[in-house]
Structures are given as structure tokens and as C-alpha cells.
C-alpha positions in Angstrom: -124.8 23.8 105.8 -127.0 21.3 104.0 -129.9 19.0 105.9 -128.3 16.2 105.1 -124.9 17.8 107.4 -126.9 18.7 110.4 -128.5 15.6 110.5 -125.3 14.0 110.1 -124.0 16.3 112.9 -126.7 15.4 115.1 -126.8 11.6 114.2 -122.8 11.8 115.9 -124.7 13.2 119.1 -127.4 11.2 119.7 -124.4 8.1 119.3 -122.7 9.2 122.0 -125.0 7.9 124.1 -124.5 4.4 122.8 -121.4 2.2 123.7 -121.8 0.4 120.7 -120.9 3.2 118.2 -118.3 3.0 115.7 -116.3 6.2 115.2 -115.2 5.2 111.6 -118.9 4.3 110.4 -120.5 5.7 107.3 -123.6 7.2 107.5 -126.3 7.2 104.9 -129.2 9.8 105.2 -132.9 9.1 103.3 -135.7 10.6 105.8 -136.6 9.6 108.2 -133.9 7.1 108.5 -130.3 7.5 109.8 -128.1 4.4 109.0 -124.6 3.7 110.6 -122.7 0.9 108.9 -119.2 0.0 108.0 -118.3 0.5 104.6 -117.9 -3.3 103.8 -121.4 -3.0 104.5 -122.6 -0.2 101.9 -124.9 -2.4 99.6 -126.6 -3.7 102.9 -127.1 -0.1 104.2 -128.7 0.8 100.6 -130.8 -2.0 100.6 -132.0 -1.1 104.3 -133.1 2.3 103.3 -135.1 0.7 100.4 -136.9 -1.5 102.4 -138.1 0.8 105.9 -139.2 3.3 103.3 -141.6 1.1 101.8 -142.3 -0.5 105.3 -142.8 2.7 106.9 -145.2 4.1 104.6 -147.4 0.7 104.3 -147.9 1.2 108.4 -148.5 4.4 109.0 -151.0 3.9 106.0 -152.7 1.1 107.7 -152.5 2.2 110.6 -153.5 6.1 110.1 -150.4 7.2 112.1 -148.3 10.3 111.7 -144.9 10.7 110.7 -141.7 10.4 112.5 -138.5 13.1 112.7 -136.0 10.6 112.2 -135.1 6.8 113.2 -131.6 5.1 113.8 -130.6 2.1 112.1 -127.2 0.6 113.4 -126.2 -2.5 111.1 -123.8 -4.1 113.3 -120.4 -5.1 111.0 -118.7 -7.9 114.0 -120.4 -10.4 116.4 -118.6 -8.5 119.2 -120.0 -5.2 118.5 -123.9 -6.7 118.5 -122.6 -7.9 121.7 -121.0 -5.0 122.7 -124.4 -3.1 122.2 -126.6 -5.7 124.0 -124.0 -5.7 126.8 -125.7 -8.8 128.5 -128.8 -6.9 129.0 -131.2 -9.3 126.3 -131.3 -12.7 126.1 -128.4 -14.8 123.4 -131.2 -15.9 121.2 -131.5 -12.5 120.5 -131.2 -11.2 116.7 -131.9 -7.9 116.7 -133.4 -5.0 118.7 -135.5 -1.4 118.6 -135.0 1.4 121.9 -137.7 3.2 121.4 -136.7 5.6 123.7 -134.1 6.8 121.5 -135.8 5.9 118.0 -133.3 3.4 117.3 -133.0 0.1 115.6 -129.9 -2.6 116.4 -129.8 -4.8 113.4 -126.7 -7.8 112.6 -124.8 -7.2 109.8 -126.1 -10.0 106.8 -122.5 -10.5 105.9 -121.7 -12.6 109.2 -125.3 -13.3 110.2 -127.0 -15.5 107.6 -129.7 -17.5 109.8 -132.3 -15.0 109.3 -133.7 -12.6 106.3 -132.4 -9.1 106.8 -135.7 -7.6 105.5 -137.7 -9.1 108.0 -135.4 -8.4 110.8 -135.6 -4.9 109.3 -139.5 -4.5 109.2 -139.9 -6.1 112.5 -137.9 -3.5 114.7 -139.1 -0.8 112.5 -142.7 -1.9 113.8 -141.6 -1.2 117.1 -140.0 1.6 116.9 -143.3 3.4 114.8 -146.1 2.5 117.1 -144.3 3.7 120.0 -143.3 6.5 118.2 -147.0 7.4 118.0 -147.9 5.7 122.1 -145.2 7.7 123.1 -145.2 6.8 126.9 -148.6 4.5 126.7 -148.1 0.7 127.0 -148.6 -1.4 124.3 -149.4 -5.1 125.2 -146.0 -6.9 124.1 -148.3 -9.8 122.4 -149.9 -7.1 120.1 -147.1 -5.2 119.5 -145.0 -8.7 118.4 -147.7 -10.2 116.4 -148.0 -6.9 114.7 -144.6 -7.1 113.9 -144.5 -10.5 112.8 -147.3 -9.7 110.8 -146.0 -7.0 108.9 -142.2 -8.5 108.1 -143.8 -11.6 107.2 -141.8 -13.7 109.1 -142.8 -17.0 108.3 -140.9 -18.7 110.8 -143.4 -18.1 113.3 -146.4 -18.8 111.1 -145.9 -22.4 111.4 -147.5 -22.8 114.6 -146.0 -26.1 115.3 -144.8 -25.1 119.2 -148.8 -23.5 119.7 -150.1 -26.6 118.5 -148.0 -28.7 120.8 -148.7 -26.2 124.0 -152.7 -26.9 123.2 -152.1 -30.6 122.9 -149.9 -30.7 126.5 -152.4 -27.3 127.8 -149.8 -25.4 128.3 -150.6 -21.8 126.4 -149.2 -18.8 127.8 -151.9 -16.3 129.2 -151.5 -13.6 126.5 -150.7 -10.8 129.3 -147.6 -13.2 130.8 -145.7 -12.5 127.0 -144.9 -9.0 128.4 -141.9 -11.5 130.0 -140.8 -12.6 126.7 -137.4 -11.7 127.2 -137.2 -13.4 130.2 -138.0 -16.8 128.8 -135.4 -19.4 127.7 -135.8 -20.2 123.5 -138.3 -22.8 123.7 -140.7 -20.6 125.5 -139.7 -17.6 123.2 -140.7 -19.4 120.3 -144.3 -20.4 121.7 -144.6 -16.7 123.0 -143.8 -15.4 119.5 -146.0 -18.1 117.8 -149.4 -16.9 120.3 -148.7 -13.4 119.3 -148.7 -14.0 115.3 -151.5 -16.2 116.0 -153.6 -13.8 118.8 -153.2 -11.2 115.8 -154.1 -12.9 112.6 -157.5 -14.1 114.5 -157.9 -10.1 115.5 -157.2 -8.9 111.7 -159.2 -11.8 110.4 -162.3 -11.7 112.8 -162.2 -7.7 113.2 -160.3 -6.6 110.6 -157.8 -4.0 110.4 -160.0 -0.9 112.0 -160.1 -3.0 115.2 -156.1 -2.5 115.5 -156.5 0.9 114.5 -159.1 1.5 117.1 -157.2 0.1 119.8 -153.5 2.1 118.9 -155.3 5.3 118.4 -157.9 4.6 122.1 -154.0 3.7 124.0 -153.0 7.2 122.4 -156.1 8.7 124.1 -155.7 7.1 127.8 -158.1 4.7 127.3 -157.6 1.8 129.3 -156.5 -1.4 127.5 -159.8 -3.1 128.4 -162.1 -0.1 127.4 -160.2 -0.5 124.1 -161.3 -4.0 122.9 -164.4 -3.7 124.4 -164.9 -0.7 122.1 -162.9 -2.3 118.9 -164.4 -5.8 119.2 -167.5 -5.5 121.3 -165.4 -8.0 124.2 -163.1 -7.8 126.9 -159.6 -8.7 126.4 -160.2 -11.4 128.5 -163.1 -13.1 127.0 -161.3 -12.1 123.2 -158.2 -14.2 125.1 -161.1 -17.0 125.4 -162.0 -16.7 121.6 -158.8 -17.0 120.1 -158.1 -20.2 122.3 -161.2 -21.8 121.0 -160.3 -21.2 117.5 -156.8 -22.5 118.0 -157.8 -25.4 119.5 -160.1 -25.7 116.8 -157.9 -25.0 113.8 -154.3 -25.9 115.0 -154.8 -28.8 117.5 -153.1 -31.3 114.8 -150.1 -29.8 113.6 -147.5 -30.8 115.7 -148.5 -34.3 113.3 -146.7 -32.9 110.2 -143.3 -33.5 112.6 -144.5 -37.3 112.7 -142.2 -38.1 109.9 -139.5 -37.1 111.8 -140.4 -39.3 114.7 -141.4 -42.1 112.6 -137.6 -41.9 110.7 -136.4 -41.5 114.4 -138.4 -44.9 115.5 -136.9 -46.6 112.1 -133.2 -46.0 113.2 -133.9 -47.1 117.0 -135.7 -50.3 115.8 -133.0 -51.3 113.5 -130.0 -51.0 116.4 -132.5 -52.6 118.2 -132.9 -55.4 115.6 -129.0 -55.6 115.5 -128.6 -55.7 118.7 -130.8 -58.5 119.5 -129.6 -60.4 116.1 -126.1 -60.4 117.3 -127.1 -61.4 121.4 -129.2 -63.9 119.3 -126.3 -65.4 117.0 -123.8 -65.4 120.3 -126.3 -67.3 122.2 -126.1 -69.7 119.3 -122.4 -69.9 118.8 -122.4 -70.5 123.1 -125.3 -73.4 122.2 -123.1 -75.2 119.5 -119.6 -74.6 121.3 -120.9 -76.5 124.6 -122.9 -79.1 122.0 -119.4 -79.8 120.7 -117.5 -79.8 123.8 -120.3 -82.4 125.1 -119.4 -84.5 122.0 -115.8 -84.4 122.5 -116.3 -85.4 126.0 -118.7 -88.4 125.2 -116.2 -89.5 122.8 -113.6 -89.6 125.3 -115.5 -91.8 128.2 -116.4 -94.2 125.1 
């Protein structure tokens, strides 16, 4: 029997312990990744091994970590079985999602979900699902471990900042250790959460460069605690690198919630002009009213004379 049969084989088993599995799914096979998908959904699943395999070997590169057995990939072919497999348990802003647990990735199908690039999607669990590959049972703070994520599938959704900069204009940030609720919060909120992690994460990579994140993965690995670990990979606690992040965000993205001005000032234009008409036609009504009751007077006086 060849490798590519018993993995097969044992693929089958390990999907037995999701609902979401769909008996008549292909299965392609390119270590370390097992992908499910529907046959309408070939190319996709072609394209997916392409881009983890590149992915994988750029992080475990960076981040000096060693190889994994195997990983899951389920591209979802219908709506209802994504939902099936999230069974109301994440919240409906969701787009995807990793189980580290079981090594296993939950990805839409890009032929009915179009709103977001499946590389990045792809890359982004795949981040998940490799460092806690390697933390095994160690916690990984969820801001790091997104940021990270964001970072490496490029997702430039969140690079925009424009939700951070309005939080520091209204001082309402989200302590850094409180995005361990991320999946608790409602969009809005999300959206800050992931735009602080990308954020708390470039300043890390840019101030103490990669060896920093390497430092702190490898010290978790160890049983170091989380605070021994910055304080060891940055020369400050996570509390007071919280503190230097903040400064240089207030520093560098206080003003960018005014690239959206447009939109307000467009917004202003239109209420100004009903606004205008408005008045224009309580204006020209008031002045029919005026000459109606000057000609009725008329009409009047000409009577009595």
C-alpha cells in the first residue's frame, strides 16, 4: 500500500470526528498537507497546496521551528456546510478557522465566497495551526499569535489602521491581554482587536526584529513565563512594551481616521443640499402665502371702494 493510501486511509479517520465531513470529497495529498474538497473545487485545492507549501517553509524558516506530520485543510464547497462545521460555536463574521487540537484548517470555498483572498485566508490559519504545532499545550497570547498571522498572509485589510486610529482619538484601545476575547466581540470591536495585533507586531518586528519573536515562541516552548519572555527578548515587561507600542501609535497613527474626511465632507454636501431645498421650497411657499393674502387684500379693497 502506497503512503499516499494510508494517509488517505487515515485522513477518512481523523474526519470522523468532524460533523462537517463530506463522504464524497476528493482528497489531495502533498506533505504535510491533507486537503478535502469537492471536485468542482479541484483547481482551488491545487492552488492551496501551492501556497501552504511555500507558506509553511517561509515560517518554520523564520521562525526556526520543526516540521509537522501532517495538517487538514477542509475547503468548504456550500455556505451550509461552513455552517454546519462552525455549528454556532464562532461568531458570523467569521471567514475561516484552524483547531489546533486536531491540525486542522476550515477554509470557504472561493467559488461562493469572494469577499476575501483565498491565499491570505490560507496563510493566516496555517499560522495558527504551525506555532501551536510547536507550543503544543503552552499559551500563546491571541494578540501575538493574530498579528503574526496577519503579518505573514499579508492581509492588508487590517494594515490600514483606520479603527486604531479612531480608538486613540476617542481613548478607547483594547489592553492587549483583553484580545484573548476576540471571538467574543461584535465586528466593530473585532476589527480594532485585529488592527492592535498587526499593529503590536509590526512595532515588535520593527523595534526588535525578528529574533525577538523567535525568542519569545521558543522561551513559551520552554515554560518560561510570558513575562520572563519579553523581559528576556526585549529587555521590558510586557506591560511596559504594552506602554511603548501606545506611545508610538499615538505618535504615528493619531491622524488617520482623517483620510475618511472625504467621505464625511461628500456626506455633509448631500445633507446641506436637502437642507438647502428644503428651506428653498418653505421659503417660496411662504412667498406664494405672502402674495396670495396681498391679492386677496386687493380684491377686498376693491370691493369696499
Amino acid at each position: 500500500m502506497s503512503i499516499k493510501s494510508i494517509l488517505t486511509i487515515f485522513f477518512c479517520l481523523m474526519t470522523r470526528a468532524f460533523p462537517f465531513n463530506d463522504a464524497d470529497a476528493d482528497v489531495l495529498v502533498q506533505s504535510p498537507f491533507i486537503i478535502s474538497y469537492a471536485a468542482q473545487d479541484s483547481e482551488y485545492a491545487q492552488n492551496a497546496a501551492a501556497i501552504l507549501a511555500e507558506a509553511y517553509e517561509e515560517i518554520i524558516y523564520d521562525l526556526q521551528l520543526a516540521k509537522a506530520d501532517s495538517f487538514y485543510v477542509y475547503i468548504m464547497p456550500t455556505r451550509k456546510a461552513f455552517q454546519n462545521a462552525v455549528q454556532g460555536r464562532l461568531p458570523s463574521w467569521t471567514g475561516a478557522f484552524a483547531h489546533p487540537a486536531y491540525h486542522t484548517m476550515v477554509v470557504k470555498s472561493p467559488r461562493w465566497h469572494r469577499s476575501d483572498s483565498f491565499r491570505t485566508i490560507l496563510i493566516h490559519e496555517l499560522f495558527h495551526l504551525v506555532v501551536h504545532h510547536h507550543l503544543g499545550t503552552r499559551d500563546f497570547p491571541r494578540w501575538l499569535d493574530e498579528g503574526l498571522a496577519i503579518f505573514y498572509s499579508g492581509e492588508e485589510r487590517w494594515k490600514t489602521a483606520r479603527a486604531l486610529s479612531k480608538a486613540i482619538a476617542t481613548n478607547s484601545l483594547i489592553p492587549l491581554a483583553d484580545i484573548d476575547y476576540v471571538l467574543e466581540y461584535h465586528q466593530a470591536k473585532a476589527d480594532l482587536a485585529y488592527q492592535q495585533s498587526y499593529s503590536a507586531v509590526y512595532y515588535l518586528l520593527v523595534t526588535y526584529d525578528i529574533d525577538a519573536i523567535r525568542h519569545i515562541i521558543h522561551a513559551l516552548k520552554k515554560g518560561e513565563s510570558l513575562q520572563q519572555c519579553f523581559l528576556l527578548a526585549t529587555g521590558s515587561t510586557l506591560p511596559d512594551f504594552e506602554v511603548e507600542w501606545q506611545r508610538y501609535v499615538r505618535q504615528t497613527h493619531r491622524w488617520f481616521w482623517f483620510y475618511e474626511i472625504d467621505e464625511y465632507i461628500w456626506t455633509l454636501i448631500f445633507v446641506l443640499v436637502v437642507l438647502a431645498f428644503v428651506a428653498r421650497k418653505i421659503r417660496n411657499k411662504k412667498i406664494e402665502k405672502t402674495w396670495q393674502q396681498e391679492q386677496e387684500s386687493t380684491s377686498l379693497n376693491e370691493q369696499d371702494t
